[in-house]
Structures are given as C-alpha cells and as structure tokens.
C-alpha positions in Angstrom: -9.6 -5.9 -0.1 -6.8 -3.7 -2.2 -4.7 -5.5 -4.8 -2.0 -3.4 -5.5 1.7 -3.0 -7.8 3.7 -0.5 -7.2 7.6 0.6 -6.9 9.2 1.2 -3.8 12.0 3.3 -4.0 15.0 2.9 -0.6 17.2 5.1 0.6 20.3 4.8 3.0 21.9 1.6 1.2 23.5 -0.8 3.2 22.3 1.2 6.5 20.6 -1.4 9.3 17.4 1.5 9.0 16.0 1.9 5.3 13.6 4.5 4.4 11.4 4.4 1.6 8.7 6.2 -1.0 6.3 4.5 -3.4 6.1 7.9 -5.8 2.8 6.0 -7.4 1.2 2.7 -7.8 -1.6 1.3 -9.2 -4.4 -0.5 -7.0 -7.6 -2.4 -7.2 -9.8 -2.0 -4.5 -12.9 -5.6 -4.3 -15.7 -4.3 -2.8 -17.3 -7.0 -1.0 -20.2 -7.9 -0.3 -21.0 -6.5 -3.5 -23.2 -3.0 -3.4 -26.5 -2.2 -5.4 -24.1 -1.5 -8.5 -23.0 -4.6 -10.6 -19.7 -3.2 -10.9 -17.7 -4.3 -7.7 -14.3 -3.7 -8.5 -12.7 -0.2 -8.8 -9.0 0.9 -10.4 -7.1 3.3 -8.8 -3.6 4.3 -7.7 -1.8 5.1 -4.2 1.1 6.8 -2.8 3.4 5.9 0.7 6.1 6.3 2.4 7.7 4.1 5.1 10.4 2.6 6.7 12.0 -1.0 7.1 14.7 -2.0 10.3 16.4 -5.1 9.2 16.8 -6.1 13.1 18.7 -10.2 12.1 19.8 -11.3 9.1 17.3 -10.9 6.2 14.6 -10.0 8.7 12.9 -7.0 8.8 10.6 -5.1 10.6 8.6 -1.9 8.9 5.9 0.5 9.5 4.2 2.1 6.4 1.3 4.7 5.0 -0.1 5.1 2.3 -3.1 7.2 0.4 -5.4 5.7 -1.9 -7.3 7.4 -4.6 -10.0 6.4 -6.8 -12.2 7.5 -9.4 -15.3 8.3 -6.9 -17.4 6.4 -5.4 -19.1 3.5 -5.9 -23.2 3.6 -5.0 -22.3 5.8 -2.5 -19.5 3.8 -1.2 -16.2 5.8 -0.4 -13.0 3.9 -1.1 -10.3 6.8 -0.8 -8.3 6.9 1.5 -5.4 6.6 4.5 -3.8 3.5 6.1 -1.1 2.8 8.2 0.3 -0.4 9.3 3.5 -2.3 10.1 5.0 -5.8 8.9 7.5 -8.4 9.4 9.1 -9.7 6.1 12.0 -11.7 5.0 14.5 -10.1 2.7 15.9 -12.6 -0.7 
C-alpha cells in the first residue's frame, strides 16, 4: 500500500465543480509480502490532478490521477507509477 501527504491546490472557488493539482507530495510505498531485500519500505513522491463535484451539501464526488516516482526498484520490484480512481468524501 502507498502512504502519502501532499497539498492539493483548487481552483474555481465557490463553483458546484472544483478542479485541482497536487504540484508534489511525498509518499511511502509498503511492499508486502516482503521481497528477498530486508528493506520493504520505499520513500518517494507523486504528482495529480483531479476534480471534485460537490453534488448535496458537503458531499462530494471526485475522480483523480496521479504519478508516483521512486528511487528504483526494489529486488527487482517496480513501484513507479500511474493510478486513477474516483471517491466519495464528505467536506468539514
């Protein structure tokens, strides 16, 4: 799994349809189960872009990508990389 911190910056304020940029962040990618190496956890930082409809209230809905970048790989495992995804979240 991916741990990651990062600032998300929004654009369009007050608008019902928000996009959105994370310029960097930093990440930790868990490899598990563990491979041959000791060393299971690896630093890194990614980049994204996105965008959230609040669709009721403080509810939103959002799709996002983002790139992830490491130092290289770990016993041969590669963790760079693209996702995409979407979410439901509650704005406070």
């Amino acid at each position: 799994f991916s741990l990651s911190a990062s600032p998300k910056i929004k654009f369009f304020e007050g608008s019902k349809v928000r996009p959105w940029v994370i310029p960097f962040g930093l990440a930790v990618h868990v490899v598990s189960p563990t491979t041959e190496s000791i060393t299971y956890l690896a630093p890194g930082v990614h980049f994204g872009a996105g965008v959230d409809w609040n669709f009721y209230k403080d509810f939103f809905i959002g799709i996002d990508g983002r790139y992830n970048v490491t130092a290289g790989k770990m016993d041969g495992v590669r963790i760079d990389g693209m996702t995409a995804g979407g979410y439901v979240g509650v704005g406070f």
